[in-house]
Each structure stands twice: as structure tokens, then as C-alpha cells.
C-alpha positions in Angstrom: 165.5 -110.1 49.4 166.7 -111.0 45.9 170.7 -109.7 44.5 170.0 -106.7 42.5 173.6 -107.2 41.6 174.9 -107.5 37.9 177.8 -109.7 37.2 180.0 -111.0 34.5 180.8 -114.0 35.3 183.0 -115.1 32.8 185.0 -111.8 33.2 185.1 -111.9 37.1 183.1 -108.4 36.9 180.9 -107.2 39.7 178.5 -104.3 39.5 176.4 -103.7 42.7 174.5 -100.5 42.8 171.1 -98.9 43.0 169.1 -98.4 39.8 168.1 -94.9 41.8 171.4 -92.7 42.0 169.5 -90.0 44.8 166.3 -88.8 45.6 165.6 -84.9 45.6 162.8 -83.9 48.4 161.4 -87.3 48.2 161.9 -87.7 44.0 163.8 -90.4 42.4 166.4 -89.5 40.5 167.1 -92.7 38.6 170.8 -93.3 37.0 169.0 -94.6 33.8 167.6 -90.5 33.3 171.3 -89.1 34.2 172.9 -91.4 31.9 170.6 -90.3 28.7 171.0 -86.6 29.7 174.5 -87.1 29.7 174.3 -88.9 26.5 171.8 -85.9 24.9 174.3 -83.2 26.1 177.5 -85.5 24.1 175.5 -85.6 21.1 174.7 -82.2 21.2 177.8 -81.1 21.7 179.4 -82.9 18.4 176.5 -82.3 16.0 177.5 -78.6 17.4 180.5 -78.7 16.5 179.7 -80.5 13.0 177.1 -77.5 12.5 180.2 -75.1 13.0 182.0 -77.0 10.4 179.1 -76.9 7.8 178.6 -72.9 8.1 175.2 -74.4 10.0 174.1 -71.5 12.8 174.5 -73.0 16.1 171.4 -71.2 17.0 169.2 -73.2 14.9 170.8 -76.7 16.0 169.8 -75.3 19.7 166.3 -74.7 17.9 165.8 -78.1 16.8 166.6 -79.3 19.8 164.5 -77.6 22.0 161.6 -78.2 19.8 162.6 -81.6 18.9 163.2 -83.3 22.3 159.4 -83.0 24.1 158.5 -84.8 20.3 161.1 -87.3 20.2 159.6 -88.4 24.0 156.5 -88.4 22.9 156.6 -89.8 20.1 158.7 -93.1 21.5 156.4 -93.5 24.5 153.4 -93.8 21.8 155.4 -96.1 19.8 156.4 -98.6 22.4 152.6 -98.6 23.8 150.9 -98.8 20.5 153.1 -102.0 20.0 152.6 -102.9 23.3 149.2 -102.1 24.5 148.1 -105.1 26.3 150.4 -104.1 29.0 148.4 -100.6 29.4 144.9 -101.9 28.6 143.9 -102.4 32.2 145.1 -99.3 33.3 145.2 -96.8 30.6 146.7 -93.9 33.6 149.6 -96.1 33.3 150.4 -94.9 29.9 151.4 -91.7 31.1 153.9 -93.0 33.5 157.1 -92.8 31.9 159.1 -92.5 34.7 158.4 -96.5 34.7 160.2 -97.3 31.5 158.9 -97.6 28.1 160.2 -96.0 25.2 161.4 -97.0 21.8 164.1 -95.4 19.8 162.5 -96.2 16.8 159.8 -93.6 17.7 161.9 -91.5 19.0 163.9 -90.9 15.6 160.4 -90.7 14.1 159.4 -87.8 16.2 162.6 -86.1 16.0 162.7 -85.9 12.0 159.1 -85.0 11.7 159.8 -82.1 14.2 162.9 -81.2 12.5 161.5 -81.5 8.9 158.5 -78.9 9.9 161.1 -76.6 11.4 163.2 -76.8 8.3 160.1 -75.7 5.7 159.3 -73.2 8.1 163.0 -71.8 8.0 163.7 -72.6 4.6 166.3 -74.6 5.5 168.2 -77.6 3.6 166.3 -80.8 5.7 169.1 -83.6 4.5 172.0 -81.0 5.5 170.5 -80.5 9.3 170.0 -84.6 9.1 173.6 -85.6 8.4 174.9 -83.0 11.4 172.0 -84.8 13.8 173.4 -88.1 12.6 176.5 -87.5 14.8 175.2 -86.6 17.6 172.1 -89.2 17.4 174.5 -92.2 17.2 176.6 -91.0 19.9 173.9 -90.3 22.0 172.3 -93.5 21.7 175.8 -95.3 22.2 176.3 -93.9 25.4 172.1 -94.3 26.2 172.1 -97.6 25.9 174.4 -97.8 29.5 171.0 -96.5 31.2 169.2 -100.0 30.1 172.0 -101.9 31.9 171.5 -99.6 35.2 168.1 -100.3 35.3 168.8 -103.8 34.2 166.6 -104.2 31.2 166.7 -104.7 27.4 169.0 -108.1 28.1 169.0 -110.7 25.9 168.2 -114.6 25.7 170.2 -117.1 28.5 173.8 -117.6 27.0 176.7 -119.7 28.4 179.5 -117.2 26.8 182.0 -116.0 28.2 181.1 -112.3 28.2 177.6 -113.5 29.7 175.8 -111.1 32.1 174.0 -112.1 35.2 171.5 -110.2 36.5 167.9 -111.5 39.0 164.8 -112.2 36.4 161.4 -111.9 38.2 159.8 -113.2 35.3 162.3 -116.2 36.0 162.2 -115.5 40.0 165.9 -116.7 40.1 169.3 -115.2 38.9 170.0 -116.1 34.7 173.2 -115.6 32.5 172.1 -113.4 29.6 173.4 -112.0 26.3 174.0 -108.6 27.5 172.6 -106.8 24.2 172.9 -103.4 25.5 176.4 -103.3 25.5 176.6 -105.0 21.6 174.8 -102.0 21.0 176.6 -99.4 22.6 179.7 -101.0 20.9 177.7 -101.1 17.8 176.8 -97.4 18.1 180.3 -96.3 18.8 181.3 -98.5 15.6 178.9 -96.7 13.8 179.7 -93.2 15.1 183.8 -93.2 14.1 182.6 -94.7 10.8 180.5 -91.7 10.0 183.1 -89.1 11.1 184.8 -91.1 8.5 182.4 -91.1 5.9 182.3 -87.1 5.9 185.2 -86.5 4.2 184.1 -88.1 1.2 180.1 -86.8 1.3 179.5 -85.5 -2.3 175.7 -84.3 -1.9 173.6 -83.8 2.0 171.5 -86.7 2.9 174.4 -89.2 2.7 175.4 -89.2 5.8 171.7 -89.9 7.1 171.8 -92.3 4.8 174.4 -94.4 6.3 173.6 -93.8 9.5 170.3 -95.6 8.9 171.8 -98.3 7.1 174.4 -99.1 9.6 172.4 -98.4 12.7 169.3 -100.1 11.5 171.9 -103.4 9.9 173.1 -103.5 13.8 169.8 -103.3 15.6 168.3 -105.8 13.0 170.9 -108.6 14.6 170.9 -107.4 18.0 167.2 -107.8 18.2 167.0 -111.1 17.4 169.0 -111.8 20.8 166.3 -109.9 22.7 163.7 -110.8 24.8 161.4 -108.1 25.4 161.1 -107.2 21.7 158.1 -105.4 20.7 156.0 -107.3 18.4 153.0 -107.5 15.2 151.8 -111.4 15.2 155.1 -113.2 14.9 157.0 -109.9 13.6 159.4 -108.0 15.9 159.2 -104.4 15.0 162.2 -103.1 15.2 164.0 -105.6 12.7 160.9 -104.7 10.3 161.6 -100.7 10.9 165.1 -101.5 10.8 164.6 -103.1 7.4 162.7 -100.3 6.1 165.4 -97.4 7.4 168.0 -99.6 5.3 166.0 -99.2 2.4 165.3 -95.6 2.9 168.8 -95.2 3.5 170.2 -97.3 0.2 167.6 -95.3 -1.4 169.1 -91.8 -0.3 172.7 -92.7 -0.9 171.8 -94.3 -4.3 169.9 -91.0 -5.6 172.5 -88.8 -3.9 175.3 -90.4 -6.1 173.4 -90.7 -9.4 173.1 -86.4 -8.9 176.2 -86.0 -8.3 177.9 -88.0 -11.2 175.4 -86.7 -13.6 176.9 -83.4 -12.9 180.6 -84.3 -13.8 
């Protein structure tokens, strides 16, 4: 029986606990599932908020939301198997197994604005506006997310001798290894990135530019973290979230750049 345990060695830490948290009639109910629905319901709750502050209906925010999430799932389980299909090729059932991990952020952000944009044509409604209040809650979500990779302990990085090192049982390894524990450079990185936003609004001039720097600061954040990774998704010798991370920064320069020449044009 191997140590399901996760310790921090150099910080005389000691985690051991089940990946499942209970089981209803026979159903797993797995702490990495609570742990995202708690960090859904946080984000929520502040893009609420935000909404409230913008004269934003909190009706429509609920809207979104409803519409969004089932799209946002979707959309990052095809994602991490399009980039990852060789795992699902011998068993193409397997694809619908999600309650078996596999999903990618990236794709889930994809589904969410597509889902969102179509919503906002149909409602006439200002896109970049109901994409800076989302950018709150969307950070802050995925800060506190990121905690449900180191339940299930997964998303770790390469074998470090730091002193903030995490050791947790590899079966690709078969023996216990001392890891960068990228999840939680994440999560801090998310947190960094959510206070810096709150920040950021009280000098917003046009909508968009708060999307716009959450891209650019997420997606900067992701692009280093990744490289620690080892279970990156990849194209050849490409991992794809540093090239989508690359791409959001230049959508997001682009936004804030185009934002600022409008607004100064009009002084």
C-alpha cells in the first residue's frame, strides 16, 4: 500500500487525507468537485457585487452563469482531449468520463466568453462591460480552484530540492518524489492577480480594460508556471498553454492599447 500522504518537507507540513471527502448512496463525492464549487460560488459572489457597483442587473450575471457553466465544462473537457487524445484513443467512452479528471482552463475561458458574447448580442448588452465584472470573479475562482489539483494530487511540477518542495507518491515514478508544487504558485499567483484588478478599477477609463489585464497578468503567470509542469498539454515540442497564454497577452495589450487611444482622443 503506497502513502497517499502529501508533505512539505522543508516546512515540516503534513497533509494526510482522502482525495474522496464522502460518498452519497454509493457516489463519490471527491474534495477536488467541493473545492471548485466553493471557488464558483466566491467568484460569483464578487463579480455580484462588482455587477451591483456597475448599475449591471444581477439577474443577468445569474443568466450568464447558468448558461455559461454546462459550456465552460464542455468546452475544457474538449480542449484538454483534443490536445491530448492519445490517452482517449483506445477507449473513446473514456472521453466522457470526467469525473476522472481532465479539464483545461484555457477551454474553459474559451467556452465561457463564447457563451457570454452570444448572450450579450442577444440582449443587447455591452460584451467588454459583462467581461471586466467576470474578470473578478474568474481569477478568484480559479485561485481558490487550483487547491482541488493539490487534493487530488495532480498538476505538480518537476523534482525540486527547495525548500518549499512538496512530496507526494508518483506512480508513473512508483516511489515518493519532492516536486515544485505549481498549484499553489498559481493560486498565489491568482490571488496576486485578483487584488491587482480590484486595484486597477478605480482607474478604468473605457470597459474591456479590466479583461484586458486580467489576460495579460493571468496568462504572464501561467506562461512561467508551466514551464515547471509536468503533465503539460502539448503540439510537437509546443506546450499549449504558454502558446494560448501568449496569445491572451496579446489580445489583452491589444484591448488595453485601443481602449486608451479612445479615450484620450476624446479629451
Amino acid at each position: 500500500m503506497f502513502d497517499n500522504s502529501i508533505v512539505f518537507p522543508g516546512l515540516h507540513l503534513k497533509f494526510d487525507f482522502s482525495p474522496v471527502a464522502f460518498k452519497i448512496f454509493g457516489l463519490e463525492i471527491r474534495w477536488y468537485g467541493i473545492i471548485i464549487a466553493v471557488g464558483f460560488l466566491c467568484g460569483f459572489l464578487v463579480s455580484n457585487y462588482i455587477a451591483k457597483k456597475e448599475n449591471v442587473q444581477t439577474d443577468v450575471l445569474l443568466d450568464i452563469a447558468i448558461i455559461s457553466t454546462p459550456i465552460a465544462i464542455i468546452f475544457a473537457r474538449v480542449y484538454y482531449v483534443v490536445f491530448n487524445f492519445r490517452e482517449f484513443k483506445e477507449n473513446i467512452a473514456s472521453i466522457f468520463a470526467i469525473r476522472q479528471g481532465g479539464l483545461a482552463i484555457y477551454g474553459a475561458v474559451i467556452g465561457a466568453l463564447l457563451s457570454s458574447y452570444v448572450y450579450c448580442r442577444i440582449k443587447k448588452l455591452s460584451f467588454l462591460k459583462i467581461c471586466d465584472i467576470g474578470s473578478y470573479g474568474l481569477i478568484l475562482g480559479q485561485a481558490i480552484g487550483r487547491w482541488g489539483n493539490f487534493a487530488n494530487r495532480e498538476a505538480y511540477g518537476y523534482e525540486t530540492n527547495l525548500p518549499w518542495r512538496m512530496q507526494i507518491y508518483s506512480f508513473e515514478a512508483g516511489r515518493r518524489i519532492e516536486v515544485h508544487p505549481t498549484f499553489l504558485y498559481e493560486s498565489i499567483w491568482d490571488f496576486i492577480v485578483f487584488f491587482t484588478l480590484l486595484y486597477l478599477r478605480r482607474y478604468k477609463k473605457k470597459d474591456g480594460e479590466i479583461f484586458g489585464y486580467y489576460l495579460i497578468l493571468y496568462s504572464a503567470g501561467r506562461f512561467f508556471i508551466e514551464a515547471l509542469r509536468t503533465d503539460s498539454l502539448m503540439l510537437g515540442s509546443i506546450r499549449i498553454s504558454q502558446l494560448v497564454a501568449v496569445i491572451c497577452i496579446v489580445i489583452g495589450t491589444a484591448i488595453i492599447l485601443k481602449s486608451r487611444l479612445q479615450y484620450f482622443d476624446k479629451i
